[in-house]
C-alpha positions as a printed Julia matrix, in Angstrom:
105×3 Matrix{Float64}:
  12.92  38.44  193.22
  15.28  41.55  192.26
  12.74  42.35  189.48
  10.15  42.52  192.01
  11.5   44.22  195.0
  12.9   47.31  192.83
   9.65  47.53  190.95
   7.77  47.2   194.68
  10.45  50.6   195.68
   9.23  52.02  192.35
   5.88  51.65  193.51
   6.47  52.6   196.78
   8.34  55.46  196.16
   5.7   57.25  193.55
   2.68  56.82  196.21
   5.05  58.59  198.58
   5.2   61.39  195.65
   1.74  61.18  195.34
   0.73  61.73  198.77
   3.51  64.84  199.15
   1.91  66.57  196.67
  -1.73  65.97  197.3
  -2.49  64.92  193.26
  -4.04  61.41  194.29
  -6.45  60.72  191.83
  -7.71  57.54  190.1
  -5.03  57.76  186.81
  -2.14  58.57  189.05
  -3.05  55.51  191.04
  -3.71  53.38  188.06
  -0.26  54.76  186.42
   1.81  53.15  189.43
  -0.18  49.85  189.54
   0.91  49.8   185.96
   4.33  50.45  186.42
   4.57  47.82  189.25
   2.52  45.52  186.92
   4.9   45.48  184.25
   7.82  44.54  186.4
   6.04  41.22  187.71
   5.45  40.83  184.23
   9.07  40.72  183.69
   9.76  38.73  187.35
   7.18  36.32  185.71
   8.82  35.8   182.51
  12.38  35.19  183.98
  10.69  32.91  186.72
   9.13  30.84  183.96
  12.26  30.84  182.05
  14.17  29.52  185.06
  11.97  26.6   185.24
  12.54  25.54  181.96
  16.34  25.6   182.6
  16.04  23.5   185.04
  13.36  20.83  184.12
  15.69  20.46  180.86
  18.52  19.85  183.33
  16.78  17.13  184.16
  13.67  15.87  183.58
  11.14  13.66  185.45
   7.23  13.49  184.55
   6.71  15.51  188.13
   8.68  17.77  187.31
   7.06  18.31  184.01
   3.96  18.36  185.53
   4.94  20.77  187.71
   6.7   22.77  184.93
   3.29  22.49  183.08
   0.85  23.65  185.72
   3.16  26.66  187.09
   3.52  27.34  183.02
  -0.34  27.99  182.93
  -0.94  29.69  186.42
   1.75  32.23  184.81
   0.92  32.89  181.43
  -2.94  33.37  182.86
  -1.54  35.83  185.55
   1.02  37.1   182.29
  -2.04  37.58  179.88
  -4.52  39.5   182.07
  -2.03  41.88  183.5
  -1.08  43.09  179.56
  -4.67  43.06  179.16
  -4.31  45.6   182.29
  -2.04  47.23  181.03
  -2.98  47.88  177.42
  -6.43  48.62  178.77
  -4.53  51.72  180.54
  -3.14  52.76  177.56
  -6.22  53.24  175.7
  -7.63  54.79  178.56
  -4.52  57.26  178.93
  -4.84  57.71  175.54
  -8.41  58.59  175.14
  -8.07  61.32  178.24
  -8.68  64.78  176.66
 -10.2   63.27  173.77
 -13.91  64.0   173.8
 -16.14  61.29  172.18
 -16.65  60.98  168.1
 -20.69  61.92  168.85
 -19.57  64.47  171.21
 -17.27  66.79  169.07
 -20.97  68.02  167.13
 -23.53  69.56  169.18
């Protein structure tokens, strides 16, 4: 929940920037959803790992269950935000770059 609330001040705090100097634009935008994504990605990961903990504490078949189904809810949510992300980076990437077929005329 730490994870998440300073990456939610992180968040919160470069819109703020954004908006005091009047440079909103779609990448800036995208750059701080990106930021914020990848600390939910790290929430998520030490969520998940606390679950394990404690269904190897001490196991029941509900519990596993459970363990199983929040397992896959997380590494779906997991995947597609570094799919997000990585998606970004090409993008960043690619900014300034004109197109292969482009650079002749």
């Amino acid at each position: 929940m730490l994870v998440v609330a300073f990456g939610a001040f992180q968040a919160l705090a470069g819109v703020i920037a954004v908006v005091v100097r009047r440079a909103a634009d779609e990448m800036e935008g995208r750059q701080i959803w990106i930021r914020f994504a990848t600390w939910i990605l790290l929430a998520l990961e030490f969520a998940l790992a606390a679950d394990l903990v404690r269904t190897a504490v001490a196991p029941t078949w509900d519990d596993i269950a459970k363990l199983a189904v929040i397992a896959t809810i997380r590494t779906m949510l997991n995947y597609f935000l570094a799919k997000d992300i990585a998606e970004f980076d090409s993008v960043q990437k690619s900014v300034g770059n004109p197109p292969p077929d482009a650079a002749t005329p």
